[in-house]
Short mmCIF file of the C-alpha atoms (twelve columns), coordinates in Angstrom:
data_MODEL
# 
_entry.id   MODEL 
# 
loop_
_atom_site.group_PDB 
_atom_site.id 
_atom_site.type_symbol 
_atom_site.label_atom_id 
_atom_site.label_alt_id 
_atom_site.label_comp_id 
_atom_site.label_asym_id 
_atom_site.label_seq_id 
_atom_site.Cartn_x 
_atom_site.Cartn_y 
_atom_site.Cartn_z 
_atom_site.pdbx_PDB_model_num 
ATOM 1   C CA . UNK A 1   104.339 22.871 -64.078 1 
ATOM 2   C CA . UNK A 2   107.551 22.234 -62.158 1 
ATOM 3   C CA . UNK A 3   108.429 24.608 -59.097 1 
ATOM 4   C CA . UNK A 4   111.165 26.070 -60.638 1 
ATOM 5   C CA . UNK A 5   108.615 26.992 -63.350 1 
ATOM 6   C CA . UNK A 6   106.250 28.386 -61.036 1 
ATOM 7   C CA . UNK A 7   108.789 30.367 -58.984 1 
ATOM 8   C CA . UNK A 8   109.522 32.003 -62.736 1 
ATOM 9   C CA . UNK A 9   105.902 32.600 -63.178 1 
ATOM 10  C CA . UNK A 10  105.339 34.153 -60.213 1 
ATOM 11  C CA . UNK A 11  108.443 36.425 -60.428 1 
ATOM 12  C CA . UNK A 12  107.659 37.284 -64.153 1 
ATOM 13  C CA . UNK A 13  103.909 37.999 -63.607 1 
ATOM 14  C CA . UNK A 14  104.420 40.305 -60.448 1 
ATOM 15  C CA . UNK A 15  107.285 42.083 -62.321 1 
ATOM 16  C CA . UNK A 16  104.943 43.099 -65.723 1 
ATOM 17  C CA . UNK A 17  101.571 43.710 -63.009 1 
ATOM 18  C CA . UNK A 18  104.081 45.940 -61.290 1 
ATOM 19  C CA . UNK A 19  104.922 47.275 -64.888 1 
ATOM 20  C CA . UNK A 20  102.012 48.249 -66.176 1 
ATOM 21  C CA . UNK A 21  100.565 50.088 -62.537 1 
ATOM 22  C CA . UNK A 22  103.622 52.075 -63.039 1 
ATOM 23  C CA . UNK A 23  103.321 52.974 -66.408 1 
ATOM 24  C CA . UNK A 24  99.461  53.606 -65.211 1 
ATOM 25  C CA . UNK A 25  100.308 56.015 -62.900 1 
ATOM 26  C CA . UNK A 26  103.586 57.090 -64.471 1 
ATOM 27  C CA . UNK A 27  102.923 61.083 -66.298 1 
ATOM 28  C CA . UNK A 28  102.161 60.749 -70.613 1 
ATOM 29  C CA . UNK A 29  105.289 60.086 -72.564 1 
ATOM 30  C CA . UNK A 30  107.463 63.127 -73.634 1 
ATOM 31  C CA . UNK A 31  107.589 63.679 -77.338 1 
ATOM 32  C CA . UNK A 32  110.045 60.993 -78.584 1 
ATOM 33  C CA . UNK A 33  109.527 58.639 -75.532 1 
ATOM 34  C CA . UNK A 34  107.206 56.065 -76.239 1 
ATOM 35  C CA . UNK A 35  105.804 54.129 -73.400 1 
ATOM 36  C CA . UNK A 36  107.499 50.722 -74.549 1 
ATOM 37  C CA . UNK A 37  110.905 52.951 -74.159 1 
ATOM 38  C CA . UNK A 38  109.894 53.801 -70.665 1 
ATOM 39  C CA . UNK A 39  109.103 50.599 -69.437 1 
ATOM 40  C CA . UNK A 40  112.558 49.567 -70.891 1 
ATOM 41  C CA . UNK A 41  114.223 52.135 -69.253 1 
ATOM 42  C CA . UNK A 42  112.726 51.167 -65.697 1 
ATOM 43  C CA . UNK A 43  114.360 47.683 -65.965 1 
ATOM 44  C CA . UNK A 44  111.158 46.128 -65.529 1 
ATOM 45  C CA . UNK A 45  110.544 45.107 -69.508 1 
ATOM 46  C CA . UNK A 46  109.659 41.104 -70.180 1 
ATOM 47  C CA . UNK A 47  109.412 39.083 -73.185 1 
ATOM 48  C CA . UNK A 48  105.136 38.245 -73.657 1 
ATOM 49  C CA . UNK A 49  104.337 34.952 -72.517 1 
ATOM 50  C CA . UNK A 50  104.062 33.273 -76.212 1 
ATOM 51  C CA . UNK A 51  108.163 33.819 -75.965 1 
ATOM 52  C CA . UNK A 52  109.611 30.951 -74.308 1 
ATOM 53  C CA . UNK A 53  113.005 29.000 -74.299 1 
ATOM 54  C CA . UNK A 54  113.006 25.727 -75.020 1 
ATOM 55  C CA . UNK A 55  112.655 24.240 -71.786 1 
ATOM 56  C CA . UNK A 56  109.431 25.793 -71.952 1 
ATOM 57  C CA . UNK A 57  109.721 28.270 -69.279 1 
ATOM 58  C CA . UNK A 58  108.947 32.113 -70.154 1 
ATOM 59  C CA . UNK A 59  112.252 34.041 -70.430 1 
ATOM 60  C CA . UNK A 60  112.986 36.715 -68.098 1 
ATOM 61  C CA . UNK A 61  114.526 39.948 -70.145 1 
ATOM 62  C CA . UNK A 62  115.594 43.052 -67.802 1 
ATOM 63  C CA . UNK A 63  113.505 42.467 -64.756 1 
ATOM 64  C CA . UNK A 64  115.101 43.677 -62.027 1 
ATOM 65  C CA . UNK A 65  114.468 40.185 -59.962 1 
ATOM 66  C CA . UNK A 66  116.297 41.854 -56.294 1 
ATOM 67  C CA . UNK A 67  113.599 44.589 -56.877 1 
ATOM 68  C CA . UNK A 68  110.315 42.713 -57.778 1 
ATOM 69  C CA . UNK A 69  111.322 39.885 -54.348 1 
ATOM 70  C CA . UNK A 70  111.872 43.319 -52.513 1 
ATOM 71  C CA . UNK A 71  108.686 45.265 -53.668 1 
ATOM 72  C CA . UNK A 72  106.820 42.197 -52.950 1 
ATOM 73  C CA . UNK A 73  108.371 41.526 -49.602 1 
ATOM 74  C CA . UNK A 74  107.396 45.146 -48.341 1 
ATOM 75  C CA . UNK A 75  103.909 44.541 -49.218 1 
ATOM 76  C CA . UNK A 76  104.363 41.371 -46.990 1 
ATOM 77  C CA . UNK A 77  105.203 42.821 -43.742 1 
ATOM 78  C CA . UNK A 78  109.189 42.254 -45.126 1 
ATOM 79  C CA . UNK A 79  109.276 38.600 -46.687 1 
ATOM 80  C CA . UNK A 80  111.599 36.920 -44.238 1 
ATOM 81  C CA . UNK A 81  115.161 36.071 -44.975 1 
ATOM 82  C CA . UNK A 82  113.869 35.588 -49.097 1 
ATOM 83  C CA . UNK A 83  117.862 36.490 -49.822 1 
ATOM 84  C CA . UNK A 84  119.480 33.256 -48.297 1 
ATOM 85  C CA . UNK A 85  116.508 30.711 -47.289 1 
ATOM 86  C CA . UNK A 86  114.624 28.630 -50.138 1 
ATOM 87  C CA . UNK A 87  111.585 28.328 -47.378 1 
ATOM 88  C CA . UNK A 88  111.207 32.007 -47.073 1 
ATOM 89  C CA . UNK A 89  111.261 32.848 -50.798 1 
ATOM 90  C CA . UNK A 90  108.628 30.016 -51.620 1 
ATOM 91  C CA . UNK A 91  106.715 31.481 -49.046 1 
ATOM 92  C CA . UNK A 92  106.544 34.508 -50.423 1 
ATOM 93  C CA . UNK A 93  105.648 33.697 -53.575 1 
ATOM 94  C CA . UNK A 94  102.969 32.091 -51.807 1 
ATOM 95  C CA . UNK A 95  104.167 28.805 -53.417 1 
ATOM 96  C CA . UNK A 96  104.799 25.144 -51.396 1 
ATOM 97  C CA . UNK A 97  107.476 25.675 -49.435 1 
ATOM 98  C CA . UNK A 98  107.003 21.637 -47.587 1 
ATOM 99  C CA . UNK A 99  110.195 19.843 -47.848 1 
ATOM 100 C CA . UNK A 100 108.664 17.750 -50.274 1 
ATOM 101 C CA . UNK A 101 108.684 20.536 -52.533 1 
ATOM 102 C CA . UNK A 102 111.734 21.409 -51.827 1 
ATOM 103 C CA . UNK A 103 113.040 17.524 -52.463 1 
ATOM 104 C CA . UNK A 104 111.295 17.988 -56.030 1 
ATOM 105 C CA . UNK A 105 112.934 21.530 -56.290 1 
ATOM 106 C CA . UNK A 106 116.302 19.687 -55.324 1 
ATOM 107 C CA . UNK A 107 115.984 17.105 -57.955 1 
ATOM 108 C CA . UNK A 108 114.568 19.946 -60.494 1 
ATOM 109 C CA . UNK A 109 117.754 21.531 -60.402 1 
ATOM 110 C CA . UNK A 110 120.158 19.059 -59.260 1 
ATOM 111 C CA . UNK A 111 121.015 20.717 -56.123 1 
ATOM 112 C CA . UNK A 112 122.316 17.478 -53.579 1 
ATOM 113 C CA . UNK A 113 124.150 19.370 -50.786 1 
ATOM 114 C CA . UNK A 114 123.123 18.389 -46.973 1 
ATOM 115 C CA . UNK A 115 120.624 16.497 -46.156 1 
ATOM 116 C CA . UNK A 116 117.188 17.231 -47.234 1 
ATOM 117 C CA . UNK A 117 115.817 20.153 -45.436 1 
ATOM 118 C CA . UNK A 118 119.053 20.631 -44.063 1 
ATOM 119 C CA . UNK A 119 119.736 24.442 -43.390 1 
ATOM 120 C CA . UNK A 120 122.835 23.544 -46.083 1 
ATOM 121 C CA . UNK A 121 120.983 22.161 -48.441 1 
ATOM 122 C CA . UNK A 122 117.777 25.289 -48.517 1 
ATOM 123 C CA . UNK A 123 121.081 27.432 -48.926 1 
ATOM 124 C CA . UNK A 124 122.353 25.651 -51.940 1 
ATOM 125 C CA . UNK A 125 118.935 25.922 -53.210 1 
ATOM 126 C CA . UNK A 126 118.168 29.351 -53.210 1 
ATOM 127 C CA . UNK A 127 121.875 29.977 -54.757 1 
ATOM 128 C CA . UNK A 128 120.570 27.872 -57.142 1 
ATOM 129 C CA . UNK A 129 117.234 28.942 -57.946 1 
ATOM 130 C CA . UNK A 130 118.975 32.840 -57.958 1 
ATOM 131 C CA . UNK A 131 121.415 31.313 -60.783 1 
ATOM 132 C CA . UNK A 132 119.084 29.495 -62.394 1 
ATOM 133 C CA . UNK A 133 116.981 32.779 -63.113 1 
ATOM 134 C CA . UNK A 134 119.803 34.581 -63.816 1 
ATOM 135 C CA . UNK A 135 120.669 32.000 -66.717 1 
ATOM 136 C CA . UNK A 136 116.972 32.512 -67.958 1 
ATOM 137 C CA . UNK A 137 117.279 36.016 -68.513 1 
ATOM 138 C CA . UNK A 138 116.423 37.683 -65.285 1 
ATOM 139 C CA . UNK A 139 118.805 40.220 -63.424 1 
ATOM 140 C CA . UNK A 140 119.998 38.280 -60.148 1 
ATOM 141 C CA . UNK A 141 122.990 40.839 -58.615 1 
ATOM 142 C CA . UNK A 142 126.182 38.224 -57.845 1 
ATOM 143 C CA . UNK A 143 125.733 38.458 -53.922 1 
ATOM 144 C CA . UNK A 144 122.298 36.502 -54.625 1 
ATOM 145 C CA . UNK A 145 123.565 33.824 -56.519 1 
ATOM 146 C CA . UNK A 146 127.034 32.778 -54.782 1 
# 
């Protein structure tokens, strides 16, 4: 599995755990509001695993991708600066954040700006991972992808 893959994975698995604790502890359904509608409703709906695009990679649908980094980050003492560095949102997805992986996250998605591990280039690749999810279905707000 690629890191951009992984990065998906971890985003869409927190975001349906998250999900299905809330609809745990969320009151019954109202007559007329199922629970699928609810989970809709809170943004926080995904597509089950089987559904995938055809690069393979699950497809994000609704989740609220700001909110899931954020929930996560305040159950991490605040995540870093997850919003602008690569290094700090690897690391809190607990994935490799080594500037190897980031070289293989560069070539993943074409991302060649700076040098590598240059504060430009982990920059360009967090704009790009942010788009990159965005384009897969996930709900990126602009000021997280430019």
């Amino acid at each position: 599995m690629g890191i951009f893959a992984s990065i998906m994975d971890k985003i869409f698995h927190h975001s349906t755990a998250q999900a299905a604790t809330t609809s745990q502890t969320a009151a019954q359904p109202t007559s007329g509001t199922s629970g699928a509608a609810q989970q809709s409703q809170s943004g926080t709906s995904a597509q089950p695993m089987g559904a995938s695009m055809s690069s393979g990679q699950p497809r994000l649908q609704n989740v609220d991708v700001e909110a899931v980094l954020f929930h996560l980050a305040s159950t991490k003492g605040g995540g870093g600066n997850w919003r602008t560095s690569v290094v700090d949102l690897l690391k809190l997805l607990d994935l490799d954040s080594s500037l190897a992986a980031r070289k293989d996250l560069a070539n993943e998605l074409n991302v060649h700006a700076g040098a590598d591990g240059s504060a430009e280039q982990n920059i360009a690749l967090q704009k790009a991972v942010m788009t990159k999810i965005a384009e897969n279905g996930g709900k990126v707000p602009d000021n997280l992808r430019h």
